[in-house]
N, C-alpha and C positions, 0 to 999 in steps of 0.2 A: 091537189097534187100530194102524194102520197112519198111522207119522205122516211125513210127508216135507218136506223143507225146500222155501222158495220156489222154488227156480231151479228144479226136480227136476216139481214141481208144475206150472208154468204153463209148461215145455218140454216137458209128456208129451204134451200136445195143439196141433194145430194153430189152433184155435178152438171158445173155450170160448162164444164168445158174448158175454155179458154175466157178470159176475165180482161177488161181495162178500164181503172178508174181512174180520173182526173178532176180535177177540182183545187179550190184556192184555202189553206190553210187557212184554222180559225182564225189566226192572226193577222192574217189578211197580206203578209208578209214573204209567203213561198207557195209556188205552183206545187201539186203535189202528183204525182202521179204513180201508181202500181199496175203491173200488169203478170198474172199466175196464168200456171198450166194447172190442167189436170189428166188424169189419162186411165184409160182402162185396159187398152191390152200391154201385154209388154215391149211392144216398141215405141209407143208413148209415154210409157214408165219411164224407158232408159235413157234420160233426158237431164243434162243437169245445165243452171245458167251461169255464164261464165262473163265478166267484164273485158271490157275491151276498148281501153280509152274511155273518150266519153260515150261507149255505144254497149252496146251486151249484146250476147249470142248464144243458140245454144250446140251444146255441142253432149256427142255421147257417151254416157256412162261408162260403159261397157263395150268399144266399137265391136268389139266379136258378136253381138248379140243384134247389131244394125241393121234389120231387113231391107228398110227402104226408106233415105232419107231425104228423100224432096219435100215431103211435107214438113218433117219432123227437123231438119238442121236451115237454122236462117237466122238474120237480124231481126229481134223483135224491137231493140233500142237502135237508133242512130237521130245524130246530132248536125243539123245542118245552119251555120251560122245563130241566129236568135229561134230556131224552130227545134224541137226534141218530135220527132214521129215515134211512135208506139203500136205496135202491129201485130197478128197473130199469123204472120207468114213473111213469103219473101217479096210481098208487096210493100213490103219496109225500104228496099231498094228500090223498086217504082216509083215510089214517093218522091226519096230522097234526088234520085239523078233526074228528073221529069223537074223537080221543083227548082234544080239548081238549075235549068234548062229555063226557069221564067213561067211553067207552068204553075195550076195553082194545086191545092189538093185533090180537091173534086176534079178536075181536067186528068191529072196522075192515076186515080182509082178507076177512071172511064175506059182504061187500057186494061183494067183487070175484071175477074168472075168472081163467084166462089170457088173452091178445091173441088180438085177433079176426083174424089173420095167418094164413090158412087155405095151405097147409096145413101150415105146421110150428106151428102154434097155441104160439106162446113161453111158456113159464113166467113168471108174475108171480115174481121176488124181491123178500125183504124184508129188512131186519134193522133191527133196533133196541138202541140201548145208553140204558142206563139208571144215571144216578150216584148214589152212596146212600154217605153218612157215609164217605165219602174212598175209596171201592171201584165196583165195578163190575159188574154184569150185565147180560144181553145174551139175545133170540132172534133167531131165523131165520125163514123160513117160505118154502114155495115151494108154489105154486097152476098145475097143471098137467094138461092133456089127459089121461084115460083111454087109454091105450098108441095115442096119435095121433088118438082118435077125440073131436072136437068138441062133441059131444054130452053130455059128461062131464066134470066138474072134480075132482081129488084136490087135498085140501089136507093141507098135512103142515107140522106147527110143531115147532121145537127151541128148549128152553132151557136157558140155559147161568146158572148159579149158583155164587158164587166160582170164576172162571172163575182157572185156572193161568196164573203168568205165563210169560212166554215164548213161549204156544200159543195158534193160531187154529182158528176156523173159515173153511170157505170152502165156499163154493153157488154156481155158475154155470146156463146156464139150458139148455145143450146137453151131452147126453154126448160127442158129438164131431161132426166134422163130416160131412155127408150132405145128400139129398137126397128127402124131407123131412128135416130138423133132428130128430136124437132127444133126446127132453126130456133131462135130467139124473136121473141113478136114484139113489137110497138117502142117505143121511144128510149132510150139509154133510163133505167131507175135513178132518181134521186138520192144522195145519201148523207145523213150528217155528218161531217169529219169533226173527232175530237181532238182539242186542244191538246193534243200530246208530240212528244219529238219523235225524230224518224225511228227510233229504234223500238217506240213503245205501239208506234203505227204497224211497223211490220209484226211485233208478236201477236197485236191484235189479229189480224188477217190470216197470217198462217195458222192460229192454231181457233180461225173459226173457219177455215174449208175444212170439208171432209176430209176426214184422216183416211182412210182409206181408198183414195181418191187423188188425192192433190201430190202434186209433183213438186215444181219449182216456182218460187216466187223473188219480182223485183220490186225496188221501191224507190225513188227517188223526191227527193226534196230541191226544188230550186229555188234562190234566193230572187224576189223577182226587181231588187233594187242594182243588183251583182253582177245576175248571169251563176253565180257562182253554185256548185250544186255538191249533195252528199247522196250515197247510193244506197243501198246495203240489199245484200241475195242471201236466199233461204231453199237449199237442198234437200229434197226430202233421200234421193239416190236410192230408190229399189234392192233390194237383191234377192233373186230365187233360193231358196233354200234346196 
């Protein structure tokens, strides 16, 4: 298994897309989770993340300039009792109301596709952390096109049980950048997380996605003895000259 530190990671590619890493502090101490945009035309640019209680949203820049926002405005954070969902759509509410209903995660994602964004039909990401007698576990899940073809949904879930501290996962929604967008292939990357505080974790991250590229980033740190969490968002905000 092939495991690579942050910088290493999110400099291999020009655009991942849409990002979500999770994983257990080195310290063994706080569930960690991020989750970035990135975007290429301008209405995926005009995108900033906004907090909202314990949940985040995003919301636009510039609403004059909002083409079309079903894909682009929705919960990517929300907080459901001892469960934080993290998502790259409005499948964040799926989740949340299906699970509060006694379903489980995987049952909540069975109701959903990938985006109807023809033709690079984007993968649904998902993940979920789950706190349980002062510890931690977590899945994943990504819902994506049949090798591009619309007609087809693969779903594919990972879960992670006494997850190591120090190491994440991460699921983005593009293998890299093209023309159609190739989904992302094979299992969530491994990554090593370094012993640093939330605030040295986020400048890590933002200022190793592409500059030219990357939009909005969150980040949260959960205490996993607590419950108790600290957040912090990174706005890149566009503007046409």
């Amino acid at each position: 298994m092939e495991i690579k530190s942050l910088e290493c990671e999110l400099n291999s590619l020009p655009y991942h897309g849409r990002g979500i890493i999770i994983g257990k502090s080195a310290d063994g101490k706080k569930a960690v989770t991020a989750y970035f945009i990135m975007g290429r035309s301008v209405n995926s640019r005009n995108r900033v993340f906004v907090a909202e209680g314990d949940a985040m949203r995003t919301k636009a820049f510039d609403e004059s300039k909002m083409t079309d926002p079903h894909l682009i405005i929705y919960y990517p954070v929300r907080v459901l009792g001892n469960k934080t969902i993290v998502t790259n759509g409005d499948q964040t509410d799926t989740i949340y109301e299906l699970m509060d209903k006694q379903m489980t995660f995987e049952q909540a994602l069975r109701t959903r596709e990938f985006e109807d964004d023809a033709p690079n039909y984007t993968p649904r990401i998902s993940g979920i952390i789950r706190l349980e007698n002062g510890d931690m576990n977590y899945a994943m899940s990504i819902l994506k096109s049949a090798d591009g073809d619309g007609s087809s949904c693969q779903r594919y879930n990972f879960a992670y049980s006494n997850p190591l501290a120090g190491k994440a996962k991460f699921i983005h929604t593009y293998k890299c950048d093209g023309n159609p967008l190739p989904s992302f292939e094979g299992e969530p990357k491994t990554l090593k997380l370094p012993n640093v505080d939330i605030d040295t974790m986020t400048d890590i991250i933002w200022k190793n996605l592409n500059e030219d590229n990357k939009v909005s980033l969150f980040v949260r740190y959960i205490d996993l003895a607590t419950g108790e969490f600290e957040s912090r968002i990174v706005n890149k905000m566009y503007k046409e000259n």
